[in-house]
C-alpha positions in Angstrom: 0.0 0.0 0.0 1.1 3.7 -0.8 2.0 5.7 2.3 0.2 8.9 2.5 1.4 11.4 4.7 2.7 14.6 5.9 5.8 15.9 5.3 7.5 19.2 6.9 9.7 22.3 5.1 9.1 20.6 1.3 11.9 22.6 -0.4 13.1 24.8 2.4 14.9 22.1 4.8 17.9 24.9 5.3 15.1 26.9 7.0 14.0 25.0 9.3 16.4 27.0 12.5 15.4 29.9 11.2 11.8 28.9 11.7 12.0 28.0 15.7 14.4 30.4 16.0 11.9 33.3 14.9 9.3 31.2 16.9 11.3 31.4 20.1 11.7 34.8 20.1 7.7 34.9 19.6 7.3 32.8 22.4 9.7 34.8 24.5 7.7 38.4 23.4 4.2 36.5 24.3 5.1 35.1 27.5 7.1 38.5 28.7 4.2 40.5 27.2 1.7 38.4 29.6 3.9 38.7 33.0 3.9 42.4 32.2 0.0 42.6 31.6 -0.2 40.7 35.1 2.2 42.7 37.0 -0.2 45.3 35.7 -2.9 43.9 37.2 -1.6 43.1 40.4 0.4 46.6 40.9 1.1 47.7 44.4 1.2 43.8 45.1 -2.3 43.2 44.8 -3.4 39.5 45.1 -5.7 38.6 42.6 -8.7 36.1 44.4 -8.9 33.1 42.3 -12.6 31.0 42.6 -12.3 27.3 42.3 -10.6 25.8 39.2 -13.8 24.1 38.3 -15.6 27.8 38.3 -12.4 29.1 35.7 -13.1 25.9 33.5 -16.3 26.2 33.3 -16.3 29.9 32.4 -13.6 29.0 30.2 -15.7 26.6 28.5 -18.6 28.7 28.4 -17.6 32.2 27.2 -14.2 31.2 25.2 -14.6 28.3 23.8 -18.7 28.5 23.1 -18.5 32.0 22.3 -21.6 32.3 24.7 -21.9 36.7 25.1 -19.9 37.1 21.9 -23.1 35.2 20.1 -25.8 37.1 21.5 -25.6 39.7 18.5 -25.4 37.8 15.5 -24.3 39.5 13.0 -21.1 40.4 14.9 -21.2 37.0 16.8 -20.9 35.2 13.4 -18.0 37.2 11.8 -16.8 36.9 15.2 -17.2 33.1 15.7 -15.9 32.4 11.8 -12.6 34.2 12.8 -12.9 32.9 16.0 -13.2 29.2 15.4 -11.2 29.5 11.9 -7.9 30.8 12.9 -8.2 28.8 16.4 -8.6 25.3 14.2 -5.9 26.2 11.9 -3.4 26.8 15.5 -4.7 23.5 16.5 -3.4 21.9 13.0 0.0 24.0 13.2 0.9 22.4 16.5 -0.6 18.6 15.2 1.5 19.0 12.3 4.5 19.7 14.6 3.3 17.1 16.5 3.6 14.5 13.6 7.4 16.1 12.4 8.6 15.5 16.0 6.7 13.4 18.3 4.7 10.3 16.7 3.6 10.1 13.3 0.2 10.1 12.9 -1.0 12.3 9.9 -1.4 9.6 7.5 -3.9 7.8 5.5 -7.5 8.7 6.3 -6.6 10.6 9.5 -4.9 13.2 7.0 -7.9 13.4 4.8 -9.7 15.0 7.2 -7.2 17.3 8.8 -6.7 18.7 5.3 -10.1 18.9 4.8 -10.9 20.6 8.2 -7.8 22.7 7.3 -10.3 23.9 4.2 -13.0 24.7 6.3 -11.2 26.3 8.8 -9.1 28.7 6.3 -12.3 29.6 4.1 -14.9 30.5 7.4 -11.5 32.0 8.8 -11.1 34.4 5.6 -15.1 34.8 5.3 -15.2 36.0 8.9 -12.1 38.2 8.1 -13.8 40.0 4.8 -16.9 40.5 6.6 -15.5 42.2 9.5 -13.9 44.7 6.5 -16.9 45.5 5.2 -18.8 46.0 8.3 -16.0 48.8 9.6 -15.4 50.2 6.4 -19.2 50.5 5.9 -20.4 51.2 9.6 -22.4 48.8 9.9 -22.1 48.9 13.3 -22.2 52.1 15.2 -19.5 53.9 16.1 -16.9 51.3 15.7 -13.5 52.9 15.9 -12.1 53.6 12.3 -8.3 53.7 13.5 -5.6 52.5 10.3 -4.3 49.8 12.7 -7.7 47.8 13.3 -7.2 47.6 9.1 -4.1 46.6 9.0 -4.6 43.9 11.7 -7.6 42.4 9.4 -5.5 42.3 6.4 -2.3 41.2 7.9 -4.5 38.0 8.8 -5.9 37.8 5.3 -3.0 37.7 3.8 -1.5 35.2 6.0 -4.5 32.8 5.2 -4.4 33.4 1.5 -0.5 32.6 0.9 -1.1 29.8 3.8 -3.6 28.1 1.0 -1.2 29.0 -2.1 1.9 27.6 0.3 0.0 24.7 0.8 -1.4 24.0 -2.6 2.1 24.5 -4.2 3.5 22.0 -2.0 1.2 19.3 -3.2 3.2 19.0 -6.2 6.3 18.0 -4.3 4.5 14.9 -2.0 0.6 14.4 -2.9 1.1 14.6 -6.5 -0.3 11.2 -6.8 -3.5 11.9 -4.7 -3.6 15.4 -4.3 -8.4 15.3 -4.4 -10.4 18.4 -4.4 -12.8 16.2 -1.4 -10.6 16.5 1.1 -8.0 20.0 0.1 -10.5 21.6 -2.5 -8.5 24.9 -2.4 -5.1 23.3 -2.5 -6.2 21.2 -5.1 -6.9 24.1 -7.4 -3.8 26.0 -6.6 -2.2 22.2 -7.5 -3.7 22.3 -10.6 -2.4 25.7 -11.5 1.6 25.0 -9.8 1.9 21.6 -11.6 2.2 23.2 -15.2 4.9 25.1 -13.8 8.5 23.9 -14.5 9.5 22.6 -11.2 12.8 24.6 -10.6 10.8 27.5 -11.1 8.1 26.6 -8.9 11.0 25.7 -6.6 11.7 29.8 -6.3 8.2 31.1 -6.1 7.6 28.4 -3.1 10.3 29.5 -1.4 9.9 33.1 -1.8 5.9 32.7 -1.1 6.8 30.3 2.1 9.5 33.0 3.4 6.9 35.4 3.1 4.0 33.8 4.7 6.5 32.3 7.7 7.7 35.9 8.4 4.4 37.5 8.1 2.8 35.1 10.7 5.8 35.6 13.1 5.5 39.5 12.7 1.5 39.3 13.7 2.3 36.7 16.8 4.8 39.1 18.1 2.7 42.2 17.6 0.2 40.4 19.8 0.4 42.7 22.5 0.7 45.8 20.5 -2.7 45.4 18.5 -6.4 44.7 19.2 -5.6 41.2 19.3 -4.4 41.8 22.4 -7.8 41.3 24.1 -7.1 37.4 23.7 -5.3 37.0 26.6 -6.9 39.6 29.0 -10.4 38.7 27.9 -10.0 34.9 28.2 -8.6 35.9 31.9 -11.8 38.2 32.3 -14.3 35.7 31.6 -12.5 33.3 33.2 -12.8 35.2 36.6 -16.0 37.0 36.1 -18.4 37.3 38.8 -21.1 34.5 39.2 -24.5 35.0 37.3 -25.3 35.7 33.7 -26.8 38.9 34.8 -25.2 42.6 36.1 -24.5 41.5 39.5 -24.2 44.4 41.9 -21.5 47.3 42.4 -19.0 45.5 44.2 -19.0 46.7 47.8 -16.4 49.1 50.1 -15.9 46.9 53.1 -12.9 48.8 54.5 -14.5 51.7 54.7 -14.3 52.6 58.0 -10.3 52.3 58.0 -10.0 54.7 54.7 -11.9 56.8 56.6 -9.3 56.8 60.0 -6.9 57.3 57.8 -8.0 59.9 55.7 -7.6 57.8 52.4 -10.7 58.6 50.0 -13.3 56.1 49.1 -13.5 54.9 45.8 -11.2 55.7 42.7 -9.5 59.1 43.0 -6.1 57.9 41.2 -5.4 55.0 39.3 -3.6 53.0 42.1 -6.8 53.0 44.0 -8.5 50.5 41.8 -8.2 46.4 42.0 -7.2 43.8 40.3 -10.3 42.9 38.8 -11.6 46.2 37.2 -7.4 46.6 35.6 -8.4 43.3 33.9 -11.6 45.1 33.2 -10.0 47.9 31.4 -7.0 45.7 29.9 -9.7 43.0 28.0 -11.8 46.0 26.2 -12.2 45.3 22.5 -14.0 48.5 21.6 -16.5 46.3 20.1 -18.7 49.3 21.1 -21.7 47.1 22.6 -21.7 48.9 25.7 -21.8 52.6 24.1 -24.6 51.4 21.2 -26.8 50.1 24.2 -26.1 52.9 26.8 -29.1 55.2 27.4 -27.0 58.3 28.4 -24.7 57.9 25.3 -28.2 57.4 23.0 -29.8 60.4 24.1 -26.8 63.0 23.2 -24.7 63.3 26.7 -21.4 62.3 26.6 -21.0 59.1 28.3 -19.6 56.7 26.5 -18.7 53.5 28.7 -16.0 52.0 26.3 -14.0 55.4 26.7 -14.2 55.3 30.3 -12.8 51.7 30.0 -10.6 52.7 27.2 -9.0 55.7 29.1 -8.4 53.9 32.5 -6.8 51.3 30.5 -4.1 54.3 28.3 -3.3 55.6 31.7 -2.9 52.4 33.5 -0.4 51.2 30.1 1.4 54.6 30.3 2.1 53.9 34.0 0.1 57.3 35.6 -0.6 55.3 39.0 -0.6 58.4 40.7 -2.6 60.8 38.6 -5.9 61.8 39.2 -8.4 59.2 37.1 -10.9 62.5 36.5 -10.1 65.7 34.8 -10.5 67.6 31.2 -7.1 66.4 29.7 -8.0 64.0 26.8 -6.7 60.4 28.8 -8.3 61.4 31.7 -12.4 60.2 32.2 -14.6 63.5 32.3 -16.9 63.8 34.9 -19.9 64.9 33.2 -19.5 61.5 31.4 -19.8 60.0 35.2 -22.4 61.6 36.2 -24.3 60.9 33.1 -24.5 57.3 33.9 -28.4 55.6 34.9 -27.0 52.8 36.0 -29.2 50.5 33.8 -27.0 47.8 33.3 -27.2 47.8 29.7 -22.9 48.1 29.2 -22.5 45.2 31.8 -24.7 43.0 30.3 -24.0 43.7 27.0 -20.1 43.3 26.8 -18.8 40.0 25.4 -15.8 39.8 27.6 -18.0 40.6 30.6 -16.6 44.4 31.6 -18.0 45.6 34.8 -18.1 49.2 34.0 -20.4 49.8 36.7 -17.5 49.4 39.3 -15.5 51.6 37.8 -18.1 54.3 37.5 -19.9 53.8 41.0 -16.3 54.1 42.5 -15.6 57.4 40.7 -18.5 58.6 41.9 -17.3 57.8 45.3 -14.3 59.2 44.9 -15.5 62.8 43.9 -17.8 62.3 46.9 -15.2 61.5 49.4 -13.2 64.1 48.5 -15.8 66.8 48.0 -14.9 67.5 44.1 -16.0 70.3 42.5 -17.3 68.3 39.9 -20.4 67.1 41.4 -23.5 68.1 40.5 -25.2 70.1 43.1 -28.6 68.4 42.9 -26.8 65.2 43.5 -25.1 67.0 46.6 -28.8 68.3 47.4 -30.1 64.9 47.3 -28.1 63.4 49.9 -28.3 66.6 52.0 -31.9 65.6 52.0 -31.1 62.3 52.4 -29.2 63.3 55.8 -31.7 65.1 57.1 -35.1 64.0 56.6 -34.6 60.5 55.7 -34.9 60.3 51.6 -33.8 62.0 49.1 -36.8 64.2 47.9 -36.7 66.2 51.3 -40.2 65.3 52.2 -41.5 65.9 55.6 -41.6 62.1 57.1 -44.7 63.3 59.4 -46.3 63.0 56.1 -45.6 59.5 55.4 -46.8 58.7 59.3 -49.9 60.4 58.3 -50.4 58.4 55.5 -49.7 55.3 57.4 -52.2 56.2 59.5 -55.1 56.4 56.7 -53.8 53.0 55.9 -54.3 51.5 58.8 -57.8 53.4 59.2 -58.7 51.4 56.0 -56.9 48.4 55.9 -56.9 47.8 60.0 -54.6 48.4 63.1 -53.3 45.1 62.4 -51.4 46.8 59.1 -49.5 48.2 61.0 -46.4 45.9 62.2 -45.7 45.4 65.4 -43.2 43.5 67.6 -44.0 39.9 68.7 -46.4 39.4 65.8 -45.4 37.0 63.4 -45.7 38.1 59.4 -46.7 36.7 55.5 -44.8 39.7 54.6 -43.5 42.8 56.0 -44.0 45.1 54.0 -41.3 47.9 52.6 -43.3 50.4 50.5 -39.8 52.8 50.3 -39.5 56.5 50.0 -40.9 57.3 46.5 -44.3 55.6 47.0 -44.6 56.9 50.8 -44.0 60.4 49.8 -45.7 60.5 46.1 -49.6 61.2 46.5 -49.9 59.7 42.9 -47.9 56.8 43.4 -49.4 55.8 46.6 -53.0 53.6 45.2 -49.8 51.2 44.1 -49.0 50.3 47.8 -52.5 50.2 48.6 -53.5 48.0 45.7 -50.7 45.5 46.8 -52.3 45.5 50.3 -55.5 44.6 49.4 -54.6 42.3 46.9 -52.5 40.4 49.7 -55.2 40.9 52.4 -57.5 39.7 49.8 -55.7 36.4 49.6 -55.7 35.4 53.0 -52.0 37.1 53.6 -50.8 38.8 56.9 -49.2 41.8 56.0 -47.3 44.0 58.3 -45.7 47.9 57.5 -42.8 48.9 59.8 -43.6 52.2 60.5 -40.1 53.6 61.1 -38.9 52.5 57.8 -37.4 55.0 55.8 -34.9 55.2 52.9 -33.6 51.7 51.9 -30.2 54.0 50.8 -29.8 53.2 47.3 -29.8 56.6 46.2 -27.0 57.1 48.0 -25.1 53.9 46.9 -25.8 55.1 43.3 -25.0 58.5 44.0 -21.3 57.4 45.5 -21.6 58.6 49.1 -20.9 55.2 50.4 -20.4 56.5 54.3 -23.9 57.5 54.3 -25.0 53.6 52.6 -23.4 51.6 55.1 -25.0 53.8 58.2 -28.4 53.3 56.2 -27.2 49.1 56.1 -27.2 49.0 59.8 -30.0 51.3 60.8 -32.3 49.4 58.3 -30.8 45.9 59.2 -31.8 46.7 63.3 -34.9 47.8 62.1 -35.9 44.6 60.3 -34.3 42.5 63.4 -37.0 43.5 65.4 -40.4 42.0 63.9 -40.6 38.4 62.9 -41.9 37.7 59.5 -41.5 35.3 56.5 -40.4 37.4 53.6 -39.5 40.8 52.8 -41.7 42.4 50.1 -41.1 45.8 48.0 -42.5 47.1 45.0 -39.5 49.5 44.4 -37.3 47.3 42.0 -34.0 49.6 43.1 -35.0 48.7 47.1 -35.9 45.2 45.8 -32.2 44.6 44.3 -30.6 46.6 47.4 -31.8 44.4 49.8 -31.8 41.2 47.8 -28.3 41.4 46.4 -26.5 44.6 47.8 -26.7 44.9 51.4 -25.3 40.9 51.5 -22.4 42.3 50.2 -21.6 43.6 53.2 -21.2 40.5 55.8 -17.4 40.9 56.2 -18.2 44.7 56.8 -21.3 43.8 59.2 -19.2 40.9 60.9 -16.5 43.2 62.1 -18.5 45.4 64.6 -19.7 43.6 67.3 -23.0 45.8 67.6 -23.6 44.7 63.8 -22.4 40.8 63.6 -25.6 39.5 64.4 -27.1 41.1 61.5 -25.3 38.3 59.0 -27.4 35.8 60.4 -30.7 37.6 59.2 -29.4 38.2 56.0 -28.5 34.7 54.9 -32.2 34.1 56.1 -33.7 36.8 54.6 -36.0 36.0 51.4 -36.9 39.2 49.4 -39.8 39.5 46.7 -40.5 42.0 44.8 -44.8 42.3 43.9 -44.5 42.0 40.7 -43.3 37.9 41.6 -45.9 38.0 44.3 -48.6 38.7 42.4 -48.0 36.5 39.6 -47.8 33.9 41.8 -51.2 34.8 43.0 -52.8 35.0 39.6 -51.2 32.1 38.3 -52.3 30.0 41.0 -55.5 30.9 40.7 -56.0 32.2 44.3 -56.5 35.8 42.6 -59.1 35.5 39.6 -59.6 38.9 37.8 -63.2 38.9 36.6 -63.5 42.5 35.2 -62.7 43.4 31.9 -60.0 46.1 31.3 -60.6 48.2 27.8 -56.7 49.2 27.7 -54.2 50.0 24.9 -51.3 48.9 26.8 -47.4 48.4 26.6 -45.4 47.3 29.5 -42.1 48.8 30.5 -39.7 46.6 31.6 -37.1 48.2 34.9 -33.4 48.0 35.3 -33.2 46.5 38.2 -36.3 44.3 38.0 -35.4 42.9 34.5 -31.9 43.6 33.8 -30.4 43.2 37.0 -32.2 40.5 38.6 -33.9 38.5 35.2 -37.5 39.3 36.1 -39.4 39.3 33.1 -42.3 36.8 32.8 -43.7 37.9 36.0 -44.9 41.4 35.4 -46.4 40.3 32.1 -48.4 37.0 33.1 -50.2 39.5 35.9 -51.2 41.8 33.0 -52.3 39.2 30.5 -54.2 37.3 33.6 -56.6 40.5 32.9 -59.4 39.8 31.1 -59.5 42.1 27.7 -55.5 42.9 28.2 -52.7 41.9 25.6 -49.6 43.7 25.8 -48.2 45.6 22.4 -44.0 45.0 23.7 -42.1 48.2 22.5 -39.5 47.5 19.8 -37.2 47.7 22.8 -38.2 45.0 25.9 -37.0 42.7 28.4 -33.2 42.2 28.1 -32.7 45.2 25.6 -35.1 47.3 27.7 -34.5 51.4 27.3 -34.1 53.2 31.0 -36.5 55.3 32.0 -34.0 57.9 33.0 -34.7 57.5 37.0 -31.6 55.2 37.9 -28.0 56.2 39.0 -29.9 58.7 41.0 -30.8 61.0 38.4 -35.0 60.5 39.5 -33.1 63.2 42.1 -30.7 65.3 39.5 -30.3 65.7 35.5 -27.4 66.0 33.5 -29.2 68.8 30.9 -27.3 67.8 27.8 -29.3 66.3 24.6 -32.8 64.7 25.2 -34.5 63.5 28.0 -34.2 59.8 28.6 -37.6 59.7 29.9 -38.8 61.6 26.6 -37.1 59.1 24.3 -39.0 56.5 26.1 -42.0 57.5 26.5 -41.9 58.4 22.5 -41.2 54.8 22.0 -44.4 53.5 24.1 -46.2 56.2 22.5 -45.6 55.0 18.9 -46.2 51.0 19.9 -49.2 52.0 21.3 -50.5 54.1 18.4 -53.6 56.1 18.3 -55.8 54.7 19.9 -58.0 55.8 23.2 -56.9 54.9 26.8 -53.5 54.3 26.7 -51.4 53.2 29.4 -48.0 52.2 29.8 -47.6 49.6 32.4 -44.8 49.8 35.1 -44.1 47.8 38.2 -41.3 50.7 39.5 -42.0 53.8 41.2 -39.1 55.4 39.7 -40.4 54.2 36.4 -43.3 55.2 37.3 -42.5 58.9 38.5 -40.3 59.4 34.9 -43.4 58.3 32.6 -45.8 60.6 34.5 -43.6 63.5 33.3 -44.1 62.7 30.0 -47.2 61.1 29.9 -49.3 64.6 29.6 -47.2 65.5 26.1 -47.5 62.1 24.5 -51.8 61.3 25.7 -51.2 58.0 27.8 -52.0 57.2 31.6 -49.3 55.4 33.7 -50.4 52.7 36.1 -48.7 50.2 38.3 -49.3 46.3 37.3 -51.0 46.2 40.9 -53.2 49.1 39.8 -54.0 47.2 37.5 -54.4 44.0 38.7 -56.8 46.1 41.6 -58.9 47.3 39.3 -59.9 43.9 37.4 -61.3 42.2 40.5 -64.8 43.0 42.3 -64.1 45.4 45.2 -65.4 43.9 48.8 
């Protein structure tokens, strides 16, 4: 029987030390290139935390090898994945093939037919996914994509390398597979043989060599320049992922649990220099692609103000490379982040969950928002300043007058019962937190109420802690993270009085604050004495937001609306219900439970939801640059619902619900809660 293999360096054996020459100096460039990226990372001796090697390998898995976050668009995802997957197989059949010189032998026979054949595949999807990502920059087909020369040359460096690797490879079939050279299993090195065999051999001898020398040197030259060029992100990003934080979802701003030693100390809170930020957010800045997900999908950046959350990352990550560990991270020179650009921010979540390489840019900008706070910068807005002023003194942030909210508690117990009101010893369904916005707003108020009698309604015993103020977020999302943490505790002994079986909110932000946030905090919590014993009712404590409850109700059939609703209706999704804690179903199978209701979804819903504006804090201060947020929104419900009578937009947010009402008088719809809703389809009693 013929043998049929492999052979290496057909016509260029005097080459072969050149070749692992260049390729050990490669090697040596890559490797030094990656102990400086994590020196970087770990500067001022930082230790990175490292999560169980099972956690790594399954992320690995997950987001590098399956391409999970990179395929969620898919026209990017694709090119992507064909680049991706074509230039990964063909590094896999470099090393088998030096495998086979050097090892064992094992490229032979049919085992070679399909190498070469995968070979094919991977070369052409390799060089489709390279040609499409051309046209897509060079056309804009995705906004705002940087247009630098280098991103070019990068793209056609590859191409060529991939077009001279066929010609290389097709060429050399003259020398060994003359015999059985088959378009079936190399069909683009069989049609390169077909042209090379009608060529005398010595002078196919000259053009190999030359072509080979070429290709070799070219592919060397883009390995090396790794770490100078976009394909950089490799590295960092597959370390990103790797370590990412558990959940598919934005998982909350990461917490400040030495807080009260910056402060004896006089260190500020937050990022104020570059050296004040950790190991994890340098890998942040260090994996961006500039894929520009995370600016196409930010509200703030949409609607004309300047935030753009790939230059924040993007401008952390030039300082950090040009070694300015102690220069101020804010400021108006051109590497430095600008402030209005921080302050912009809604916190929505829509950069987090967005970016492939899973970027928390919410860290970053929460803790330059606490930086500017602990150090009283001039560069924060003074309604934001006003807003915690408020927060200080009357216990939220709108500066209401809490008798108000006592007096109001007091109706509700006139209708509802004294037994509404929670009290000490008495043992509860749900304790309910109604939060600031909905105590204070006279128009946002029927929402609490509807929830109460809906649950009463149901056989439920609900309590309200009277002395329950401010849950804090605005302050956590405003950055004055001194003023949280006393809010954590006062809150936390609040709770640890009454006895109760679940924690219930209708505000998503207080919702996610207590679900998620204020767990953050056990180290914090567990190093005061006065405070330890509040860990223990946080690892019990279950939180639901109504918008779960009530579904629940409906769905089970122990709530049956039996009135017919005559609505237009959309439903707006919130940040922190849907985005940040992956609560979408819910809010809808309450609304379509309602006889005569169907909701019209807005081009924009559930994971690609638009903010309302309220988030970040900015329900309590604006950045006045470009349009509203709330008015781009409210546009958008107003076209899906069309013109037609009674319209409502349906929230299940009182900050959503505050931010449509301002609109809702220019664009002819009504805003109502889903319990509003839900209220009004059932008989009263």
């Amino acid at each position: 029987m013929t043998y049929i293999g492999i052979y290496n360096f057909v016509w260029v054996q005097s080459y072969e030390a050149v070749v692992y020459g260049l390729g050990t100096i490669v090697a040596i460039i890559l490797l030094y290139s990656a102990y400086v990226g994590y020196k970087r990372w770990t500067y001022g001796n930082e230790k990175i935390k490292w999560p169980s090697l099972s956690y790594i390998v399954r992320n690995f898995i997950k987001y590098v090898i399956f391409q999970w976050k990179i395929l969620r668009k898919r026209f990017p995802g694709t090119m992507h994945a064909l680049i991706f997957y074509g230039i990964g197989w063909l590094a896999v059949t470099t090393t088998l093939r030096a495998v086979n010189a050097h090892t064992v032998v094992f490229l032979t026979g049919d085992t070679l037919y399909i190498y070469k054949l995968l070979a094919n595949i991977a070369g052409i999807i390799a060089i489709v996914g390279i040609i499409i990502a051309i046209i897509r920059r060079s056309l804009k087909l995705t906004k705002n994509l940087p247009q630098d020369p280098y991103y070019y040359l990068v793209l056609g460096m590859l191409l060529v390398i991939l077009i001279t690797g066929f010609l290389v490879d097709g060429i050399a079939a003259v020398a060994y597979r003359y015999t059985w050279e088959s378009y079936w299993f190399d069909p683009i090195g069989y049609l390169v043989f077909l042209w090379s065999r009608t060529v005398p051999i010595s002078e196919l001898e000259v053009i190999y060599r030359g072509l080979w020398l070429f290709h070799m040197s070219l592919a060397m030259l883009a390995m090396a320049l790794i770490p100078y060029t976009n394909l950089w992100h490799i590295y960092p990003a597959a370390v990103n992922v790797s370590l990412q934080r558990e959940g598919n979802i934005p998982d909350g701003i990461k917490p400040v649990v030495d807080i009260d030693e910056k402060i004896e100390k006089g260190k500020p809170i937050g990022i104020v220099k570059l050296s004040d930020t950790s190991w994890k957010q340098r890998i942040d800045y260090d994996a961006c692609t500039s894929c520009m997900r995370c600016t196409n999908a930010c509200p703030a950046n949409i609607s004309g103000k300047i935030l753009s959350p790939r230059d924040v990352i993007i401008n952390m990550n030039n300082m950090i490379h040009k070694g300015m560990w102690d220069e101020n991270v804010i400021g108006n020179k051109v590497i430095q982040v600008n402030p209005e650009a921080i302050w912009s921010c809604v916190t929505c979540g829509a950069c987090v969950y967005e970016c492939p390489v899973t970027i928390h840019h919410l860290d970053t900008i929460i803790d330059l928002r606490r930086g500017m706070i602990s150090t009283s910068s001039q560069d924060i807005p003074e309604d934001a300043l006003n807003a915690l002023y408020r927060l200080q003194q009357n216990g939220n942030p709108m500066g209401m007058n809490p008798v108000d909210k006592e007096q109001w508690f007091n109706e509700l117990a006139q209708k509802f019962g004294d037994e509404i009101i929670a009290k000490e010893g008495e043992e509860y369904d749900y304790l309910y937190w109604i939060g600031c916005v909905t105590s204070f707003d006279p128009r946002i108020r029927p929402v609490a109420e509807s929830v109460i009698k809906i649950l009463k309604d149901a056989g439920y015993k609900v309590g309200i802690p009277v002395e329950q103020g401010c849950c804090g977020e605005p302050a956590r999302s405003i950055g004055d993270e001194a003023l949280y943490v006393e809010y954590i505790k006062m809150n936390l002994e609040m709770l640890n009085k009454y006895k109760f079986k679940k924690l219930l909110l209708n505000c998503p932000h207080g919702f996610n604050n207590f679900k998620n946030n204020y767990k953050k905090y056990k180290s914090y919590l567990l190093k005061d004495e006065s405070t330890k014993g509040y860990v223990d009712l946080l690892e019990k404590l279950e939180v639901e937001h109504h918008s779960v409850v009530l579904s629940k109700l409906v769905m089970e059939g122990k709530i049956k609306p039996n009135k017919e609703l005559r609505y237009v209706l959309t439903y707006h999704d919130p940040c922190y219900l849907g985005r940040w804690n992956g609560i979408y179903n819910e809010p809808r199978e309450v609304i379509n439970k309602v006889n005569g209701l169907r909701i019209k979804e807005m081009p924009r819903n559930r994971e690609n939801s638009f903010c309302c504006g309220g988030g970040g804090g900015q329900l309590f201060y604006e950045i006045k640059r470009g349009q509203r947020i709330s008015t781009m929104r409210a546009e958008e419900a107003s076209k899906t619902l069309g013109d037609s009578d009674n319209k409502v937009v349906a929230v299940a947010c009182p900050f959503c619900n505050t931010m449509f009402r301002g609109e809702s008088g220019k664009f002819g719809f009504n805003v109502k809660d889903i319990a509003e809703i839900l209220n009004e389809s059932l008989d009263s009693k």
